[in-house]
N, C-alpha and C positions, 0 to 999 in steps of 0.2 A: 341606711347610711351610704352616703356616695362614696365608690369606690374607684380607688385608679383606672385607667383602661390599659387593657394588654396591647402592645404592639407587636408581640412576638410570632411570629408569623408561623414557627416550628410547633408552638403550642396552639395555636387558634385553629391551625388544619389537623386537628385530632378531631374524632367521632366523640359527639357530647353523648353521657350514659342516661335514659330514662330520669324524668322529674319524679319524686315523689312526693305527699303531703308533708313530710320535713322542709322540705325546698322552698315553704313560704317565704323564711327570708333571704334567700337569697332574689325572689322574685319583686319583694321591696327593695333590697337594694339596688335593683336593676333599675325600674321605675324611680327609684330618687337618685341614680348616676345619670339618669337619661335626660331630666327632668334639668339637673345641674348642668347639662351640654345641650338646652333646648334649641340653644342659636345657633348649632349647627350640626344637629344629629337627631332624624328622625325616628330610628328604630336601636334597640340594642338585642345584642341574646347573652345568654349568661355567660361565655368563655371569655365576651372582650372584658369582664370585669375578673377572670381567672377560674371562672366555676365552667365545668365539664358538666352542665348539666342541661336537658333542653328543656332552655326554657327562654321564652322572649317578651319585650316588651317593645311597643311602639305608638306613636300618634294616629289614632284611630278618627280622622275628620274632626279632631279640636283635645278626644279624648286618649287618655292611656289606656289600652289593651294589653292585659298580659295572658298566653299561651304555655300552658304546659303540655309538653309530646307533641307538637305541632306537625303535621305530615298533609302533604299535597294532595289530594285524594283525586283531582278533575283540575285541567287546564286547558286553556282554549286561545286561540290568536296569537301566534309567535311574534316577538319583532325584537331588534338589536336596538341596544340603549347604552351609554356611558351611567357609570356609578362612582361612587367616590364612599370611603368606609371611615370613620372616625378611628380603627386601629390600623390603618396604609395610609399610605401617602400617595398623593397622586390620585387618576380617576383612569377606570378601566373599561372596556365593553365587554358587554355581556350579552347572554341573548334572555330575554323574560317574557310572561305571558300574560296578556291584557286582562284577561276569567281568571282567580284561580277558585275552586274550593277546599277551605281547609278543614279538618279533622284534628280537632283539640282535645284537651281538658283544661279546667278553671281548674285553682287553684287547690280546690277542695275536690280534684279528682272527678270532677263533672263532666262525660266528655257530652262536645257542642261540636258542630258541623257550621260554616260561616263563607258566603260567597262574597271575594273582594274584588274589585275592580280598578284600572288605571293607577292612579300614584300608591296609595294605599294596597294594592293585588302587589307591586314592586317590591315595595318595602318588607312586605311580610315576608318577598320571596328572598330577599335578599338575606335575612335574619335565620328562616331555615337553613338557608348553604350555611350560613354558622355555625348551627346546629349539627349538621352533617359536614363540619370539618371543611368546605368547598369556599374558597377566598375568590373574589373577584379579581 
């Protein structure tokens, strides 16, 4: 079900708690919020819809990917970028990193390990600071 987006800035910088296999719908909901803001929102995580839970979903080179407990494991090439977030206004810099590896679980509690790079490596990174509370 697509769900509002938080703009709240005192609630989005909270630490999201562990996904668990209950969490499937909120991980649908994510993916049909995102899905409904496709023209101009690449990636969500579960707080901008109000859920304190890590869990994200994004455009994965045409496809939806969604990540539960997502965590950085390995990063590589620093460089400064502008962002812009679908719950702020305005576009901010940031500093992100061209490699990242990440450390997942699917939704059924699978965990998978996944190396992204360039736009895609961004986005994912941008969707964990969600998840750990950190706003652009």
């Amino acid at each position: 079900m697509i769900q509002p987006i938080v703009k709240d800035p005192i609630f989005l910088m909270q630490k999201s708690a562990p996904a668990v296999a209950a969490d499937y719908q909120t991980a649908q909901d994510l993916v049909d919020t995102l899905e409904a803001h496709k023209n101009s929102c690449v990636g969500m995580a579960a707080n901008m819809i109000g859920v304190l839970k890590r869990i994200i979903a994004f455009d994965c080179e045409g496809t939806y990917m969604v990540m539960f407990n997502p965590e950085i494991v390995k990063r590589s090439e620093p460089y400064e970028t502008e962002e812009g977030c679908l719950s702020l206004t305005g576009k901010r810099k940031t500093k992100r990193w061209k490699t990242i590896k990440v450390q997942y679980q699917t939704p059924i509690l699978q965990t998978r390990f996944k190396t992204f790079t360039g736009w895609t490596a961004q986005i994912v990174q941008h969707e964990i600071d969600h998840c750990n509370g950190i706003l652009i």
